[in-house]
Backbone as JSON Lines, residues from 0, in Angstrom:
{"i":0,"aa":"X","n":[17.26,-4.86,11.98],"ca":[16.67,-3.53,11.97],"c":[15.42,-3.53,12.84]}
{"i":1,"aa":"X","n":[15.2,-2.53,14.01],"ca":[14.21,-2.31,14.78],"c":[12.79,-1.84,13.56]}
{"i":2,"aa":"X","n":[11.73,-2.47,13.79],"ca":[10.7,-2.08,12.5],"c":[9.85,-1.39,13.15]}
{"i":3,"aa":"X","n":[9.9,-1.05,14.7],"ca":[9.02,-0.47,15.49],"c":[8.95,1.19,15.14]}
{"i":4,"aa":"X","n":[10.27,1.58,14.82],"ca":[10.47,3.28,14.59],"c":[11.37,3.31,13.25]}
{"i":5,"aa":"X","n":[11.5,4.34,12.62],"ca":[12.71,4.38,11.6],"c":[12.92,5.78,11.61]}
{"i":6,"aa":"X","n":[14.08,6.45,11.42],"ca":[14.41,7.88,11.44],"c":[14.08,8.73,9.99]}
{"i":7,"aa":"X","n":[13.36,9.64,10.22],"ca":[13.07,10.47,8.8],"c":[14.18,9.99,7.44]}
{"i":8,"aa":"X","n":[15.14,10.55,8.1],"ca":[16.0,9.94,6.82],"c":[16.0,8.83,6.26]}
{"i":9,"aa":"X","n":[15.8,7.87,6.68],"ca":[15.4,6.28,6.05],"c":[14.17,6.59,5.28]}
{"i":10,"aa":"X","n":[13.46,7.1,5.87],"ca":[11.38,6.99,5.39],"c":[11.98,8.11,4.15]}
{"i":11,"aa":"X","n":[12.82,8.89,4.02],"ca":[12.12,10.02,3.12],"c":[12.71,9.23,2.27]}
{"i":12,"aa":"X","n":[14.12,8.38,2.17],"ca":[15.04,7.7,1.84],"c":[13.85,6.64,0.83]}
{"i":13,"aa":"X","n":[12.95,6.08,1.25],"ca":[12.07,5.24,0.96],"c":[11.46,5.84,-0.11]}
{"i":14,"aa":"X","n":[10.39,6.78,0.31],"ca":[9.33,7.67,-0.21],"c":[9.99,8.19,-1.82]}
{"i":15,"aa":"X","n":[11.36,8.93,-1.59],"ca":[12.08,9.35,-2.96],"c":[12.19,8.0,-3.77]}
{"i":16,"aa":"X","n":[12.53,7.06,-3.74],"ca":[12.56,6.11,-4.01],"c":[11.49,5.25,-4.82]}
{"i":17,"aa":"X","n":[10.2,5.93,-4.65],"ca":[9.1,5.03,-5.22],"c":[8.34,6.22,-6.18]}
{"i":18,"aa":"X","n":[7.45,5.58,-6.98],"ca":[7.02,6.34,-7.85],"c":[5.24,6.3,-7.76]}
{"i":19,"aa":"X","n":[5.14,4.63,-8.09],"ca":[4.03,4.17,-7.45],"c":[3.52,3.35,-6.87]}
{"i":20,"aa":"X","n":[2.15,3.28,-6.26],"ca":[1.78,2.96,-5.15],"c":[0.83,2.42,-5.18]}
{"i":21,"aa":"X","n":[0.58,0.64,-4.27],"ca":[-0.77,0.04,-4.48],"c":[-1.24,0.49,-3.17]}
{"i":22,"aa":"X","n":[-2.62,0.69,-3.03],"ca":[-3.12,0.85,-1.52],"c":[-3.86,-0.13,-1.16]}
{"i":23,"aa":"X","n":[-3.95,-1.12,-0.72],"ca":[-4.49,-2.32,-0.09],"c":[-4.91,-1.45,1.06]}
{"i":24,"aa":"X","n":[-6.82,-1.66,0.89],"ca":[-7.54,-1.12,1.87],"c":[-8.2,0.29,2.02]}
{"i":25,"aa":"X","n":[-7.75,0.83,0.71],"ca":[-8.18,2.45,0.14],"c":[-9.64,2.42,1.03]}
{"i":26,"aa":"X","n":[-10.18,3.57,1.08],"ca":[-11.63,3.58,1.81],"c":[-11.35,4.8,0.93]}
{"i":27,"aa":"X","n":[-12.99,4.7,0.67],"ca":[-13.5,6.17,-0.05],"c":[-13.98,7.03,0.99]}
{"i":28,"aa":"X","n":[-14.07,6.32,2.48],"ca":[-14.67,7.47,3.8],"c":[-13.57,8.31,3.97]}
{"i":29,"aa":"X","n":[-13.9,9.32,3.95],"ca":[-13.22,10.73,4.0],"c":[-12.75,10.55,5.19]}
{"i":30,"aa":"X","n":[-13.13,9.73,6.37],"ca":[-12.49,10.04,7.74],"c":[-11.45,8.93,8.58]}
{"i":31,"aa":"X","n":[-11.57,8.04,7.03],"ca":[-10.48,7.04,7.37],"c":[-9.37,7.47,6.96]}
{"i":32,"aa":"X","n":[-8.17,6.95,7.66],"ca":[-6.6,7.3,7.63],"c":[-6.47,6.43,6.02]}
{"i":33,"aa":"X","n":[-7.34,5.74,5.35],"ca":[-6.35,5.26,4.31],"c":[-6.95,6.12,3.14]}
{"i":34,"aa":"X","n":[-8.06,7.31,2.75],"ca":[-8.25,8.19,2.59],"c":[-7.56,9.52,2.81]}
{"i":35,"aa":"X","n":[-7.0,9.64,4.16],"ca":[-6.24,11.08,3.93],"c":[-4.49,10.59,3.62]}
{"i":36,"aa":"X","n":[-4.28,9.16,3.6],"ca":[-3.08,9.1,2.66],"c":[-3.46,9.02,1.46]}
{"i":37,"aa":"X","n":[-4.32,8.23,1.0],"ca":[-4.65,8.26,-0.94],"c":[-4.08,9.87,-0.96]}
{"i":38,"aa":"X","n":[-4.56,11.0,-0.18],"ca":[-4.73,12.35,-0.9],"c":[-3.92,12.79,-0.49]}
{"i":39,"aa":"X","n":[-3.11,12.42,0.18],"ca":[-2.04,12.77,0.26],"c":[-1.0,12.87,-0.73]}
{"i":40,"aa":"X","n":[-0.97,11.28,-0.87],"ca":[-0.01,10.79,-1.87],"c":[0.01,11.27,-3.2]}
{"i":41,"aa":"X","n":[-1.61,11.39,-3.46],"ca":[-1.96,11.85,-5.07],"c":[-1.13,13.18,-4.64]}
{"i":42,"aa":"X","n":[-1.66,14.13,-3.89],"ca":[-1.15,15.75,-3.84],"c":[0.72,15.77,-4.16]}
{"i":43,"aa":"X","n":[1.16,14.93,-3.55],"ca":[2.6,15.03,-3.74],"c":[3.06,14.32,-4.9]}
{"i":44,"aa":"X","n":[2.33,13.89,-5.65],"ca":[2.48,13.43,-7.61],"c":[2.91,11.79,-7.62]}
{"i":45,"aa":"X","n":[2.61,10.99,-6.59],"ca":[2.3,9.57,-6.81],"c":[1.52,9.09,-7.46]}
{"i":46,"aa":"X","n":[1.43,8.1,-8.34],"ca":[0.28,7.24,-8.99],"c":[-0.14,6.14,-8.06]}
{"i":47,"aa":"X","n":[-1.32,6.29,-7.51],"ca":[-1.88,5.35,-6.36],"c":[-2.85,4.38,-7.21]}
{"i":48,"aa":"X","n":[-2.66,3.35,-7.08],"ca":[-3.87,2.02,-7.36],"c":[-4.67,1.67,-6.06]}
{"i":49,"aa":"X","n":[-5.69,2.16,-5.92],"ca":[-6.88,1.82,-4.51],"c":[-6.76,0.41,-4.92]}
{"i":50,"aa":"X","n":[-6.76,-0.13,-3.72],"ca":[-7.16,-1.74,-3.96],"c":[-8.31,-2.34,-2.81]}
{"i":51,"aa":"X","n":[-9.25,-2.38,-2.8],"ca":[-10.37,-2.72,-2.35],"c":[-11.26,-3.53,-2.78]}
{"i":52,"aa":"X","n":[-11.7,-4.73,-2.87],"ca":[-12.4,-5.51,-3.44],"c":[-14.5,-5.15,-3.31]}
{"i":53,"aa":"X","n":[-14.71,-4.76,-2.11],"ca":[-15.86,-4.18,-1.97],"c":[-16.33,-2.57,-3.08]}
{"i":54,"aa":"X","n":[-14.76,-2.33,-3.04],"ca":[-15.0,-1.03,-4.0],"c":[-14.69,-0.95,-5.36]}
{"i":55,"aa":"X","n":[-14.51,-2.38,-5.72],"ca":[-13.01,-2.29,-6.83],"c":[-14.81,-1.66,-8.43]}
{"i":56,"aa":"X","n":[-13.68,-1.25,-8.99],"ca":[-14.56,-0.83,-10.59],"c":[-15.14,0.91,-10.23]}
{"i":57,"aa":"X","n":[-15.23,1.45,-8.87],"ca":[-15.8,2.56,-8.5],"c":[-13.89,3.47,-8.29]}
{"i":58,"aa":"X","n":[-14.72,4.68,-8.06],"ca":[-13.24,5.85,-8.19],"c":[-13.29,6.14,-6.5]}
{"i":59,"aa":"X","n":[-11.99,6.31,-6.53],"ca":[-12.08,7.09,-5.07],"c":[-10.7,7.91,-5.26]}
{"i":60,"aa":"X","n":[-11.28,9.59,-5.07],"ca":[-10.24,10.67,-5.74],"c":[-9.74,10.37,-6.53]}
{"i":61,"aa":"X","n":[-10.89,10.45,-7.78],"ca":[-10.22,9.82,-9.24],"c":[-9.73,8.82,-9.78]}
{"i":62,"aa":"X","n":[-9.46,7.75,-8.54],"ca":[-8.58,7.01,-9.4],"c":[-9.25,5.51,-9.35]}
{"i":63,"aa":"X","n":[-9.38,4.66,-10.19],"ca":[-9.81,3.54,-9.8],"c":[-9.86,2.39,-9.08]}
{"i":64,"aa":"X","n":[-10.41,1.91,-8.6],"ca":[-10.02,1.06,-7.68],"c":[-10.6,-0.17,-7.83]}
{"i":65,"aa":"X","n":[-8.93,-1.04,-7.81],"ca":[-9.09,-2.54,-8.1],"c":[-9.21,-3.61,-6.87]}
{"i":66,"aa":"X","n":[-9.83,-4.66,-7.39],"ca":[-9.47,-5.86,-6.59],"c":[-9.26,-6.48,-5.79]}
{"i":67,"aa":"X","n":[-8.0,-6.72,-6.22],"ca":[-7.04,-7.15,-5.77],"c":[-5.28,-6.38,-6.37]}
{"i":68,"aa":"X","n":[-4.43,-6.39,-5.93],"ca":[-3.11,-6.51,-6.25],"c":[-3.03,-6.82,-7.99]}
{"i":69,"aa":"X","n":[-3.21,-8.31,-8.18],"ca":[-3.04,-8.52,-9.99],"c":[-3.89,-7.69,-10.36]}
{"i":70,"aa":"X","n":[-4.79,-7.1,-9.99],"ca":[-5.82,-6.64,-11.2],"c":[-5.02,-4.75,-11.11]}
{"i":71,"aa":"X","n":[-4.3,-4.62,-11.09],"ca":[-3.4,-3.55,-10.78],"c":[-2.59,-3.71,-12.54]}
{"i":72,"aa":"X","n":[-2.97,-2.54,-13.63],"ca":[-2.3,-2.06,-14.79],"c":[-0.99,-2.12,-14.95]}
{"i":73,"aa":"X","n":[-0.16,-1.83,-14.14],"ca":[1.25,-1.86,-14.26],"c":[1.97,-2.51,-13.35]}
{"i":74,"aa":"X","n":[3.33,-2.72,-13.36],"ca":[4.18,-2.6,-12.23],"c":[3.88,-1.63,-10.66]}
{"i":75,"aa":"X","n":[3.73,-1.69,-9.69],"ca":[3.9,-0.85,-9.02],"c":[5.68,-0.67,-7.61]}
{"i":76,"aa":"X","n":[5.55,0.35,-7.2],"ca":[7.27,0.37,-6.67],"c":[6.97,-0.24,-4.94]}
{"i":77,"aa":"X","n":[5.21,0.27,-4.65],"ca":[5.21,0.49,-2.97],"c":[3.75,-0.64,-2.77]}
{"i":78,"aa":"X","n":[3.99,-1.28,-2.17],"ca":[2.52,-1.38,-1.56],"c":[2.19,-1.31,0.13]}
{"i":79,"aa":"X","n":[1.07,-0.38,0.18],"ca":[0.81,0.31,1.02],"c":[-0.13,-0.18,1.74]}
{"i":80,"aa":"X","n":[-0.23,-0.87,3.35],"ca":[-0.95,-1.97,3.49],"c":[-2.19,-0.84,4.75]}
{"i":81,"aa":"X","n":[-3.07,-0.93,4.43],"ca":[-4.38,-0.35,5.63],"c":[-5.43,-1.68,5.43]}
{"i":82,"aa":"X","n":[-4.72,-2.53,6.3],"ca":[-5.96,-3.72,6.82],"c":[-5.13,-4.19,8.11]}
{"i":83,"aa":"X","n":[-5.47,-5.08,8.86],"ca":[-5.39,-5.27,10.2],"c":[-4.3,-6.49,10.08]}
{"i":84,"aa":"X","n":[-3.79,-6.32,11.21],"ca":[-2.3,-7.49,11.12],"c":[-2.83,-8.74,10.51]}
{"i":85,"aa":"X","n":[-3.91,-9.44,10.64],"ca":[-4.12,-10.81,10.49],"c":[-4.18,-11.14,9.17]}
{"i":86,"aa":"X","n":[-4.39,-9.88,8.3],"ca":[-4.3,-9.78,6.95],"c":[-3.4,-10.26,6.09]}
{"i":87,"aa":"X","n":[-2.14,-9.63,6.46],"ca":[-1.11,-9.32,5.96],"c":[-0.71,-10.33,5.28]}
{"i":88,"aa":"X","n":[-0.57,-11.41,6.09],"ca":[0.06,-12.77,5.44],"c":[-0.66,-13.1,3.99]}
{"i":89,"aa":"X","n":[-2.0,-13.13,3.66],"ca":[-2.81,-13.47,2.5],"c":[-2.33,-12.29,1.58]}
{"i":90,"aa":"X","n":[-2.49,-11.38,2.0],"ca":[-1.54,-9.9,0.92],"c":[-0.33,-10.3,1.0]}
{"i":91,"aa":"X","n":[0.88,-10.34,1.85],"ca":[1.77,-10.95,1.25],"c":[2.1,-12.04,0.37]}
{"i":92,"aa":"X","n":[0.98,-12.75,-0.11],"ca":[1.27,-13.91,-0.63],"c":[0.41,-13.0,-2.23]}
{"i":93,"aa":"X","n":[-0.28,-12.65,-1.98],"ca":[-0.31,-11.55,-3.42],"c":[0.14,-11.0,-4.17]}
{"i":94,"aa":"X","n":[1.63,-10.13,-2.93],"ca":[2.43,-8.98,-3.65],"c":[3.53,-10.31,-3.73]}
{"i":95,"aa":"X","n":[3.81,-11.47,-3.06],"ca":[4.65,-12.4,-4.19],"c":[4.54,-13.4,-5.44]}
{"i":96,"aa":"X","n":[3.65,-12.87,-5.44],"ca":[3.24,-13.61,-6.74],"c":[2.99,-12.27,-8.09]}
{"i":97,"aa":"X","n":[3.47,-11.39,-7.95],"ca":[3.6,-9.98,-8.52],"c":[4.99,-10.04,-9.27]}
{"i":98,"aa":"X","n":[5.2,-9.55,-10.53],"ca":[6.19,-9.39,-11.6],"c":[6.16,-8.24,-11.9]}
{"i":99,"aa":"X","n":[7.26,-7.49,-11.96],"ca":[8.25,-7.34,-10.84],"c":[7.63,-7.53,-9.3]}
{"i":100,"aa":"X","n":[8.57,-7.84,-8.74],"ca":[7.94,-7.7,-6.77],"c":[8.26,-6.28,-6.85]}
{"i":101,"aa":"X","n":[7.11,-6.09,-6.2],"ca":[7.42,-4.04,-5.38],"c":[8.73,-3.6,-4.72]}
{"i":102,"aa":"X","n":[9.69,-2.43,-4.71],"ca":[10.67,-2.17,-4.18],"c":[10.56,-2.24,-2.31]}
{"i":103,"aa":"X","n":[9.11,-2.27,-2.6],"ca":[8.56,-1.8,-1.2],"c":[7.56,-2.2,-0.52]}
{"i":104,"aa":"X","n":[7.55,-2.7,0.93],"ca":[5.94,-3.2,1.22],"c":[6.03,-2.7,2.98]}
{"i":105,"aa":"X","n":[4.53,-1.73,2.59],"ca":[4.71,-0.79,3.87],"c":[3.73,-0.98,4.62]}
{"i":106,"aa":"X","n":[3.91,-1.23,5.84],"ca":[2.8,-1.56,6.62],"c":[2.47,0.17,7.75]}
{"i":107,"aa":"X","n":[1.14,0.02,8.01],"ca":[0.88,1.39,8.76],"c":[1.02,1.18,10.07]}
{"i":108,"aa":"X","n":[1.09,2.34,10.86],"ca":[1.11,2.16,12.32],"c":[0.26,1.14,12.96]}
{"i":109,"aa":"X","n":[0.71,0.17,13.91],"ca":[-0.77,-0.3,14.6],"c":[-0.58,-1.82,13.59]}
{"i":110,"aa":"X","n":[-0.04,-1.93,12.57],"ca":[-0.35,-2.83,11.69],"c":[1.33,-3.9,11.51]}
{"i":111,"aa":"X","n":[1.21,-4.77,11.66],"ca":[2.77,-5.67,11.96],"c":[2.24,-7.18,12.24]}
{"i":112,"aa":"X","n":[2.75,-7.85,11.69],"ca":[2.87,-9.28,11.83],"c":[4.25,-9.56,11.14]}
{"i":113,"aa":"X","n":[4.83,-10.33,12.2],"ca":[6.52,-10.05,12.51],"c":[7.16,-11.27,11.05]}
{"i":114,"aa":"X","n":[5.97,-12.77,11.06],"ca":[6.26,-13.41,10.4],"c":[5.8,-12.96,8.73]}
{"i":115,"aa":"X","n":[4.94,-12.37,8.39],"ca":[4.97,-11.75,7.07],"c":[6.2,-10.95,7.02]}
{"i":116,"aa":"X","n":[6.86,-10.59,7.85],"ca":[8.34,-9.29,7.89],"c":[9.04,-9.98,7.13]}
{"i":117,"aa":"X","n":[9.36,-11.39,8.22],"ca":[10.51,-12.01,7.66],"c":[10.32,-12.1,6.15]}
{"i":118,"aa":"X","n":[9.55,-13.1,5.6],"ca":[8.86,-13.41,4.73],"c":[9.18,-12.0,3.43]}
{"i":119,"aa":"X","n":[8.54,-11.21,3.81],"ca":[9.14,-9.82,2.71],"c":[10.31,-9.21,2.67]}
């Protein structure tokens, strides 16, 4: 599967599919992209877990924000990655060590490291 593009129908295919959502990298700045998805997501009736360690115990659009990944209340279906490729690998080794594993692990535009792919 090409991971560079995917056709609406796959993504919405995805999106119906999940319920909730960790955000690795939430920012409470209003003018960051992982901010106008949190509000996004909340607006369309997702349960989002911010995951930010600089922010974790503070709210951002209500909702709290943890950690790390384990320090996350429930199961979650998606995790939603806004940190920079070099990241990924140390978060992937987070969301596998997670019970249940997520249905889903989504990386944002701009954001790809090919060997965490395989790996998930």
């Amino acid at each position: 599967m090409n991971h560079d593009s995917y056709d609406n129908t796959y993504i919405a295919g995805i999106l119906n599919s999940v319920k909730t959502v960790a955000m690795v990298g939430a920012s409470p700045n209003d003018v960051r992209p992982s901010f106008f998805v949190l509000k996004y997501l909340l607006a369309k009736g997702f349960s989002v877990f911010p995951i930010n360690p600089g922010h974790a115990g503070k709210e951002i659009l209500g909702r709290t924000v943890y950690a790390s990944l384990a320090d996350v209340p429930q199961p979650v279906d998606m995790v939603d990655i806004f940190r920079g490729s070099v990241a990924v690998p140390g978060i992937l080794d987070q969301i596998l060590r997670l019970d249940p594993l997520p249905k889903v692990v989504w990386m944002q535009l701009g954001v790809r490291n090919d060997e965490a792919a395989v790996r998930a």
